[in-house]
C-alpha positions as CSV (number, residue, x, y, z in Angstrom):
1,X,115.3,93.2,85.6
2,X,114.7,95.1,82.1
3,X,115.4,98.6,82.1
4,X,112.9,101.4,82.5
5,X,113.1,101.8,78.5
6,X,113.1,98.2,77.3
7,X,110.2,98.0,79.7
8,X,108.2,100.2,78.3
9,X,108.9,98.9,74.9
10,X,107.9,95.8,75.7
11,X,104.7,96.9,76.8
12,X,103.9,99.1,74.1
13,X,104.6,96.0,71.5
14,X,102.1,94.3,74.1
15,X,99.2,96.7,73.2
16,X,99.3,98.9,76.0
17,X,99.3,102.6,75.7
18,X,101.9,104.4,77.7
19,X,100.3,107.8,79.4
20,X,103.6,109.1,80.6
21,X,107.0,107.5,82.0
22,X,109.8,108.5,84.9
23,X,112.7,107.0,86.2
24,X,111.1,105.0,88.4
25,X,107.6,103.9,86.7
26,X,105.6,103.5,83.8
27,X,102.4,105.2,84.0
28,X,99.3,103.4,81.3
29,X,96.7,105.6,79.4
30,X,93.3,104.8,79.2
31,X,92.0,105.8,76.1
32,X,88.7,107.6,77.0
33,X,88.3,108.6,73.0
34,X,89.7,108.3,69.8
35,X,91.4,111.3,70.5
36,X,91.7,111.8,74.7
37,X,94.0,109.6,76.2
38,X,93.9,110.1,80.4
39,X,95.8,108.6,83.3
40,X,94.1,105.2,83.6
41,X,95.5,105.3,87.8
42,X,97.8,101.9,86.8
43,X,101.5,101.9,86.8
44,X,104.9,99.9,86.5
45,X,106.9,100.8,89.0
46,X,110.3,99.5,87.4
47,X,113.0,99.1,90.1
48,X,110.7,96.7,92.0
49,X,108.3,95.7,88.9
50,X,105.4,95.8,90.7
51,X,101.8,97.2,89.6
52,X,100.4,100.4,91.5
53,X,96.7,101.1,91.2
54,X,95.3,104.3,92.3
55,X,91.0,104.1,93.8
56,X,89.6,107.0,94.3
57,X,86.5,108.5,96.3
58,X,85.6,112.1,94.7
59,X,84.2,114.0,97.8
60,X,81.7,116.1,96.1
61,X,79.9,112.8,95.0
62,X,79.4,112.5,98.7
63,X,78.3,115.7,100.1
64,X,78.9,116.3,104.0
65,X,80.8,112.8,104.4
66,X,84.5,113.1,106.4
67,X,87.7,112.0,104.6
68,X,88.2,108.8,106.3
69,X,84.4,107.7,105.3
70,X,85.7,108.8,102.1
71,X,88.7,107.1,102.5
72,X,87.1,103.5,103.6
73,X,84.7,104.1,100.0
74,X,88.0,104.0,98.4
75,X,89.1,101.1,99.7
76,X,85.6,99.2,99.2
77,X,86.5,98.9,95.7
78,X,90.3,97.1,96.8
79,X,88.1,93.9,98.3
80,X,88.9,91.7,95.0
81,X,92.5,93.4,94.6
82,X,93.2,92.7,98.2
83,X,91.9,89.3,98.2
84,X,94.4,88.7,94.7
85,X,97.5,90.3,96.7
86,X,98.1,94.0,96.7
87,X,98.3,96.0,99.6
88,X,97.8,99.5,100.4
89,X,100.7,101.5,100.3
90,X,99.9,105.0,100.4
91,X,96.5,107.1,101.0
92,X,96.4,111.1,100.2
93,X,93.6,113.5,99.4
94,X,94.8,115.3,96.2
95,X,92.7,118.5,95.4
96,X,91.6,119.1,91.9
97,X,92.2,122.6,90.6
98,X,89.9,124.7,88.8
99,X,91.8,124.8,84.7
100,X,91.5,128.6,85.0
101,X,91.9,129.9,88.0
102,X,94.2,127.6,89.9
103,X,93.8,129.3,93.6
104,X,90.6,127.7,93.3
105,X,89.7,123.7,93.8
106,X,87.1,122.4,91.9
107,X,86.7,119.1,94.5
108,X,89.1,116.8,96.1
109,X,89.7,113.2,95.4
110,X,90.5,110.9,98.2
111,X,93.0,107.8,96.8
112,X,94.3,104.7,98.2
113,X,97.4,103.4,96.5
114,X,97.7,99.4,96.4
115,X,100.5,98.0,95.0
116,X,101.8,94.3,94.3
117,X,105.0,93.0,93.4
118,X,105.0,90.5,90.0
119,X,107.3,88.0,89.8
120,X,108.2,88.6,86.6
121,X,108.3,90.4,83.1
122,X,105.7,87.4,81.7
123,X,103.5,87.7,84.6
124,X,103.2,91.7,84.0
125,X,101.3,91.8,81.2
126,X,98.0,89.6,82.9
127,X,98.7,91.5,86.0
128,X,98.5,94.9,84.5
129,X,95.4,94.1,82.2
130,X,93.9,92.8,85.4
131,X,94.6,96.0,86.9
132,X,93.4,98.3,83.6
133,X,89.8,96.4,84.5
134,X,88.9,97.1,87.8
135,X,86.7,100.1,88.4
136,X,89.2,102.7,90.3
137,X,86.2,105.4,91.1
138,X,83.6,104.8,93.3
139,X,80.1,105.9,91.8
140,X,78.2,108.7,93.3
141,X,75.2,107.7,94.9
């Protein structure tokens, strides 16, 4: 098992762009300019090396709907993830804070987590482009 840092030299010599790393996992940027680099909701988690992928529903796309309608929008777009082997490991609804006045939350994003393990270092690279290309937001309607 390579280390958290060989790991994430490996994958930057692989092309990848690294949007922040911790002891346990390698989280990849998504480069949404030239210049803006965001969270692109994929990581490496190290000790296990396994691929997490974060979908999200963003409840003000779906005025009046519950959280576990929002919650099963979510998981709508894990069908073709599910079907290739990940499984959900973790759901939360993570409030987005207003940039400048944070007592105030701008909208809440219901996530799923799915996660699946990779058997090994050559296989993470297919995996985690595979991952990098599926559409992790649910489009308002």
């Amino acid at each position: 098992m390579p280390t958290p840092s060989e790991l994430k030299k490996s994958l930057l010599a692989q092309g990848f762009e690294i949007y922040r790393t911790s002891p346990d996992a390698i989280a990849l940027a998504d480069r949404v300019r030239d210049n803006l680099l965001m969270d692109a909701g994929v990581s490496v988690r190290v000790g296990e090396l396994a691929v997490r992928l974060i979908l999200r529903a963003q409840a003000g796309d779906f005025p009046g709907e519950e959280a576990e309608q929002l919650y099963e929008r979510a998981r709508g777009l894990a069908l073709e993830a599910t079907e290739r082997g990940y499984r959900e490991v973790s759901s939360a609804a993570v409030p987005v804070p207003d940039p400048g006045d944070r007592s105030k939350t701008l909208d809440t994003w219901y996530e799923v987590t799915l996660e699946r393990a990779v058997p090994s270092e050559q296989d993470l690279a297919a995996e985690l482009r595979y991952a990098l290309g599926i559409e992790k937001t649910v489009p308002r309607r």
